[in-house]
C-alpha positions, 0 to 999 in steps of 0.5 A, a space after each residue: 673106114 673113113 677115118 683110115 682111108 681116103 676115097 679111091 686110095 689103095 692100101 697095102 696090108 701092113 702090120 707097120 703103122 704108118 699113120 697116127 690117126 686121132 680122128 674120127 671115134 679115135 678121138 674118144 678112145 684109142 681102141 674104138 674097135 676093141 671097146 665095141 668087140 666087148 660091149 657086143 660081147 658084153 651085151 650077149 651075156 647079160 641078154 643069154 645069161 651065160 656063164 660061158 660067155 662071161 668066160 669068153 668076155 674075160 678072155 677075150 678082154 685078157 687078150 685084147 689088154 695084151 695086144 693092146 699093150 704090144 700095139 701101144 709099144 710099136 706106135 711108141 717107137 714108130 711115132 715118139 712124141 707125137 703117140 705120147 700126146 695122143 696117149 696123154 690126151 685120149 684114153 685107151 678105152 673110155 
């Protein structure tokens, strides 16, 4: 939160980005969020043995490479050069 929001500000819910934000676990990977759904995820199957959740793991990784994909085409359009040299430099999940 501390990487999206200053103390106090108010914030209205948007699907537009309106920052770049590269700090913070964004330095490491562009979906920090994502990669920490699907090592949870990940774990769960290996700790339960779970063909089931195995199947969940790859749909929900299927999912996130689509969403993915659309996110990184609007932050393309919406921050140009500035999106490609963070994309340049930082990898979309490890």
């Amino acid at each position: 939160m501390v990487s999206h929001y200053r103390p106090g500000e108010t914030v209205a819910v948007s699907l537009v980005p309106e920052d770049l934000i590269a700090s913070g676990p964004y330095r490491f990977s562009r979906n920090p969020m994502y990669v920490s759904e699907q090592s949870i995820l990940l774990g769960w199957v290996l700790y339960f043995g779970s063909p089931r959740l195995f199947g969940c793991a790859v749909a929900l990784a299927g999912a996130m490479r689509y969403a993915v994909s659309r996110e990184e085409r609007t932050l393309r359009h919406r921050f140009g050069e500035r999106w490609h040299a963070y994309a340049a430099k930082v990898p979309r999940w490890l």
